[in-house]
C-alpha positions as CSV (number, residue, x, y, z in Angstrom):
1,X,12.2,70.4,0.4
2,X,11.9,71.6,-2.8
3,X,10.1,75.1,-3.7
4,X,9.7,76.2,-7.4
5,X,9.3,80.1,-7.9
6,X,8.3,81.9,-11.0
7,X,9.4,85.5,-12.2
8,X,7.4,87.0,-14.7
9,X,8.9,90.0,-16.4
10,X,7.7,91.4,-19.4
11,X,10.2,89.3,-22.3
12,X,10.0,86.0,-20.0
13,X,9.5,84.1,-16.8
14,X,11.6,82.6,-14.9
15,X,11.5,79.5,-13.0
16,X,14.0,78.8,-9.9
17,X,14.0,75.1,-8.0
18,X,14.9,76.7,-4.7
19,X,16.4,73.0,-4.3
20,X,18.6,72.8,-7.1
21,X,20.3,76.3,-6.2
22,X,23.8,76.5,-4.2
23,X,23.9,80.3,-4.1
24,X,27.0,79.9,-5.9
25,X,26.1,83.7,-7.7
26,X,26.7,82.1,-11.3
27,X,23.8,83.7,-13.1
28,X,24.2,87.1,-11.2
29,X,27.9,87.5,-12.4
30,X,26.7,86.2,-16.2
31,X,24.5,89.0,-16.5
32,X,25.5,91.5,-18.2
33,X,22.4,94.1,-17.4
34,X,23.1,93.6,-13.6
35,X,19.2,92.2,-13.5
36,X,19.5,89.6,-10.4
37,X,20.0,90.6,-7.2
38,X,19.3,88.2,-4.2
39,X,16.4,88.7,-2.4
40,X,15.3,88.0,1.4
41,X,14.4,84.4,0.5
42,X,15.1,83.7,-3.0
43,X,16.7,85.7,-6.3
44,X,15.1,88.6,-7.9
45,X,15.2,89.7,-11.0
46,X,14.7,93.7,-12.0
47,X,12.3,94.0,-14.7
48,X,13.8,97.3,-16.1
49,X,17.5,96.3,-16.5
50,X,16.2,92.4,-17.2
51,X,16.7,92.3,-21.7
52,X,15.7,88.0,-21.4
53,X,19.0,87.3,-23.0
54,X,19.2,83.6,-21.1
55,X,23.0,84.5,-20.1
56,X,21.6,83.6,-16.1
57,X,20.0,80.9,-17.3
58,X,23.0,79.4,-19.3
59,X,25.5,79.8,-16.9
60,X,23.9,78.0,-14.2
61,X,26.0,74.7,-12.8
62,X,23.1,72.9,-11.0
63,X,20.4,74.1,-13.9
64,X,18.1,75.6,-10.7
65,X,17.4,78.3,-13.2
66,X,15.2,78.3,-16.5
67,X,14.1,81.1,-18.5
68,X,11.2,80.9,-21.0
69,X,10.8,83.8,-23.3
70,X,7.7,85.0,-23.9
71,X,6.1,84.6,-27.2
């Protein structure tokens, strides 16, 4: 079953297919602010550390991850 969660931070949102994502820890070790941490259910993403630089995004293999920066 597929579950689609959004993360709003203040430069973008996030959007996670909980169905597309293997855990594999891709976009936690392509960030280079240390933003994503997992959470009890699904990833989370620290707002402070978090600069929206898409490295998460980009380096995920299934493409469960998509960031849209804010305009």
């Amino acid at each position: 079953m597929s579950e689609i969660v959004e993360v709003e931070t203040r430069q973008a949102r996030f959007v996670l297919d909980s169905s597309e994502c293997d855990g594999c820890g891709e976009c936690m070790r392509a960030c280079p602010t240390r933003a994503i941490i997992v959470g009890e259910e699904y990833l989370e993403i620290d707002e402070e550390r978090c600069r929206a630089c898409g490295s998460c995004a980009r380096a995920c293999p299934t493409g469960a991850l998509r960031m849209e920066p804010r305009a």
